[in-house]
C-alpha positions in Angstrom: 4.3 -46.3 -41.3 5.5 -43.8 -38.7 8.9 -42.7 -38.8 10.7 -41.8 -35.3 12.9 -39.1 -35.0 15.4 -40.2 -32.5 15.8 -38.2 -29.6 18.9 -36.4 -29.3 21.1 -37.4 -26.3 22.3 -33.3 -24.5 25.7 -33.1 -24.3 27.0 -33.9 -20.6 30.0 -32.0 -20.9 27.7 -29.5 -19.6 27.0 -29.8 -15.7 24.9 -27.2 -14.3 25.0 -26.6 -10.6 22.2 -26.5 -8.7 23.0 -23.9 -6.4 19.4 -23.0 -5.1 18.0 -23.0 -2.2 16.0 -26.6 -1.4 15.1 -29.9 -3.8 11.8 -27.8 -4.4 12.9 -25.1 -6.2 16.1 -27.6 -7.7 13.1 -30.0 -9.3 11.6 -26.7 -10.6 14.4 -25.7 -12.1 15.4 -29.1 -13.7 11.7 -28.9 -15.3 12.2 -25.4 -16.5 15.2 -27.0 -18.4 13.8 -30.0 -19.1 16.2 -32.6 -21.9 18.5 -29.4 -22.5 20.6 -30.8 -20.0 22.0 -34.2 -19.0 24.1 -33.4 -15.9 23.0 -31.7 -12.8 25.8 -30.7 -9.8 24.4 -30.6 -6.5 26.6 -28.9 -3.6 27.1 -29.1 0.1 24.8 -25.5 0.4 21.8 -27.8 -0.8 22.4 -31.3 1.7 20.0 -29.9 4.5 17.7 -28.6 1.8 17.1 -32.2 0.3 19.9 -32.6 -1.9 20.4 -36.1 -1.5 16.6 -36.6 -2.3 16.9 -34.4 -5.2 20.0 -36.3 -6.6 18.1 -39.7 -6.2 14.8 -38.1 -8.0 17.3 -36.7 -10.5 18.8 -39.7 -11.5 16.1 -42.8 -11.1 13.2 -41.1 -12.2 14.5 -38.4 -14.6 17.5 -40.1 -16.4 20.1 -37.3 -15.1 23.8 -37.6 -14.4 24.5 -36.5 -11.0 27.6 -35.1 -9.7 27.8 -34.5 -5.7 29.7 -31.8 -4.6 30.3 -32.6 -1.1 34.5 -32.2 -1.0 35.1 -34.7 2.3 38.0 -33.7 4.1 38.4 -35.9 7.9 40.6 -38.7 8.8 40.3 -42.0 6.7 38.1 -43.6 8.5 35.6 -41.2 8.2 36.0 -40.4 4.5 35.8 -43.9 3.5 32.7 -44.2 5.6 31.2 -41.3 4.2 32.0 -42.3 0.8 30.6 -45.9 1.1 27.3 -44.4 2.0 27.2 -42.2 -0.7 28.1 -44.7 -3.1 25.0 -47.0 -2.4 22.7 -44.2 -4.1 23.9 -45.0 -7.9 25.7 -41.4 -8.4 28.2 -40.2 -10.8 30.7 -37.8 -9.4 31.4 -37.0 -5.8 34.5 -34.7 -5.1 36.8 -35.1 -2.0 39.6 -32.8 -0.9 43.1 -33.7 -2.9 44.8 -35.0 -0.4 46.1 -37.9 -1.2 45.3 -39.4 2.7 41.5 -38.6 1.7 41.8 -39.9 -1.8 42.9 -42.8 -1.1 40.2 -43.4 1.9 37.3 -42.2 -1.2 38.6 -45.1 -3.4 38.4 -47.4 -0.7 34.9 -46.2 0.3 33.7 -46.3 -3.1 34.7 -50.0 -3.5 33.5 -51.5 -6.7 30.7 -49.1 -7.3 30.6 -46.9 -10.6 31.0 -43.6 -8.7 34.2 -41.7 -9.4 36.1 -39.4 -7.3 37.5 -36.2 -7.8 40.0 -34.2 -6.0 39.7 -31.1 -5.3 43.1 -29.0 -5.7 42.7 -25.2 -5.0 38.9 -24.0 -4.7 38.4 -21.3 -7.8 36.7 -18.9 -5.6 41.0 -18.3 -4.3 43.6 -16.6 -5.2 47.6 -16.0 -3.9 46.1 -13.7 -1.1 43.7 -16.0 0.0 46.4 -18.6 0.2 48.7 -16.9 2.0 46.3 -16.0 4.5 45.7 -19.5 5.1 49.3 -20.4 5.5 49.3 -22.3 2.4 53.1 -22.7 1.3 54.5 -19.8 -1.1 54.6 -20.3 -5.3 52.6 -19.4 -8.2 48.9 -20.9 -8.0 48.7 -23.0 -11.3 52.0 -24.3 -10.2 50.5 -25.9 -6.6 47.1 -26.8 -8.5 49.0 -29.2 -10.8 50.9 -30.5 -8.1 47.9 -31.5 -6.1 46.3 -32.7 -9.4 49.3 -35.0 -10.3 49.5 -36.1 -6.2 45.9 -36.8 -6.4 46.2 -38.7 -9.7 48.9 -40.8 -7.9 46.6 -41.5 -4.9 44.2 -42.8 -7.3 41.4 -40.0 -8.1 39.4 -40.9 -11.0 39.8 -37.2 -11.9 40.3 -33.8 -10.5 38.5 -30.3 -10.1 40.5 -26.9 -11.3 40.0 -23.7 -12.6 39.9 -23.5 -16.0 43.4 -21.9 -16.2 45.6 -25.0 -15.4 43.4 -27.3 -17.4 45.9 -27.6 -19.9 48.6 -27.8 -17.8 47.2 -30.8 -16.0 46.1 -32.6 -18.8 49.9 -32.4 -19.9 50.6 -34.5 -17.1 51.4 -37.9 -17.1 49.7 -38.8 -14.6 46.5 -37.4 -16.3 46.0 -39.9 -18.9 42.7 -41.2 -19.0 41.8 -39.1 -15.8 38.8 -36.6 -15.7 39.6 -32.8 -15.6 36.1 -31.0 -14.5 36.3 -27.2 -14.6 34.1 -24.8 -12.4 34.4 -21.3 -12.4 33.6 -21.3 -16.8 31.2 -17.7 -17.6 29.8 -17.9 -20.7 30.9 -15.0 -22.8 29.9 -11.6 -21.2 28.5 -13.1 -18.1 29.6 -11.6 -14.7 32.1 -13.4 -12.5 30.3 -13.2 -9.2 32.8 -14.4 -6.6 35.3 -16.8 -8.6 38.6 -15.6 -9.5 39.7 -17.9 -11.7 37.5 -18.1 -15.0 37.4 -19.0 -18.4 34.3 -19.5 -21.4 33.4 -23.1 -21.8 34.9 -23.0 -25.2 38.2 -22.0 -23.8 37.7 -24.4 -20.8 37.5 -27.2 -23.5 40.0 -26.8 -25.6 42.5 -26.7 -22.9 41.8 -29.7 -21.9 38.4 -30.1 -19.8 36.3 -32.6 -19.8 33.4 -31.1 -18.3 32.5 -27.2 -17.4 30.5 -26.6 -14.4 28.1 -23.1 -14.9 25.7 -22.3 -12.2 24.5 -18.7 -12.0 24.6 -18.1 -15.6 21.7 -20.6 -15.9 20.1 -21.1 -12.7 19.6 -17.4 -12.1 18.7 -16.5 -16.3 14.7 -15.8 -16.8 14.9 -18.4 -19.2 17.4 -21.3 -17.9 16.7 -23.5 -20.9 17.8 -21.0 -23.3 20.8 -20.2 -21.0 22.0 -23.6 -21.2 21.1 -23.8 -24.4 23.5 -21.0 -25.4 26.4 -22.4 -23.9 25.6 -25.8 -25.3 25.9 -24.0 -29.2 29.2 -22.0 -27.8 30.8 -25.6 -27.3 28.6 -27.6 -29.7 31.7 -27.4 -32.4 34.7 -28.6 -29.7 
């Protein structure tokens, strides 16, 4: 008698973004990694490229976890609209800004459905400059990023998107029990920072508190994006 090996399940704290150009090259890329990796994140950059194709293809016929970066931002109406047609397709994540007038309008429009929203507090790619420059009111950074998280929490978010660095300070909120904490702007250890400003390893981003790291360049852009992934999946495989 045959003896199977069961498969092993890749862990889907993990999300790699598939920041390429068209659903194309993102179906090449998900067969270069193939079962490596669980989760794929698929941005607004990708939408007239095929995303939303993609994401369907990604989930119903290759088993993937799909998280849609699309971070809505309009008046209720629209959000909730947006989000109710989104939430038809059988996704996982799709992020909205962190207001809690749009969060609120994303629960709505995601109804009874399975897909969970995530706020959006300050983008990674900022800093204080960048803030002021936008008028945004004065005070440390990590200080207005948990404020957002815990008024986003509040408003109902199923969890919320920061930088690595205030991951631990959110997850110290009350407000943040059972809530998601999803961290972009994670380089694996000696990987360059491109244009994020806020960054941590995906060991560091876990223990303070993440749920899941989101990596792009460091595996989409690697010669060998299976054995990219499958680096960062050792550095964390003991958190």
């Amino acid at each position: 008698m045959t003896v199977q090996t069961p498969k092993l399940k890749a862990d889907d704290r993990l999300i790699v973004a598939m920041d390429v150009p068209n659903a194309v090259t993102g179906l090449d890329l998900a067969s270069r990694i193939g079962d490596a990796v669980s989760f794929y994140k698929i941005g607004l950059g990708m939408l007239t490229g095929g995303g939303l194709a993609l994401a369907n293809e990604l989930k119903q016929e290759m088993g993937k976890r799909i998280f849609l970066d699309m971070k809505f931002f309009d008046i209720p109406n629209t959000v909730e609209s947006a989000v109710r047609g989104i939430a038809q397709f059988d996704l996982d994540f799709l992020t909205v800004h962190g207001d809690p007038h749009v969060v609120r309008a994303a629960r709505e429009g995601a109804g009874g459905s399975d897909l969970q929203i995530l706020a959006v507090t300050i983008l990674t790619s900022l800093d204080r400059a960048d803030l002021d420059a936008a008028g945004i009111k004065a005070g440390d950074i990590s200080d207005l990023v948990v404020e957002r998280a815990a008024r986003a929490f509040e408003a109902g978010a199923h969890g919320v998107i920061s930088s690595p660095h205030e991951a631990a300070a959110i997850r110290a909120l009350p407000q943040a029990e059972g809530k998601l904490i999803v961290t972009p702007g994670v380089r694996p250890t000696d990987s360059a920072s491109f244009d994020q400003k806020r960054v941590a390893t995906p060991a560091a981003a876990l223990r303070d508190g993440a749920d899941h790291i989101v990596v792009g360049r460091p595996v989409y852009k690697a010669a060998d994006p299976r054995a990219a992934a499958q680096a960062i999946l050792a550095e964390i495989a003991d958190i």
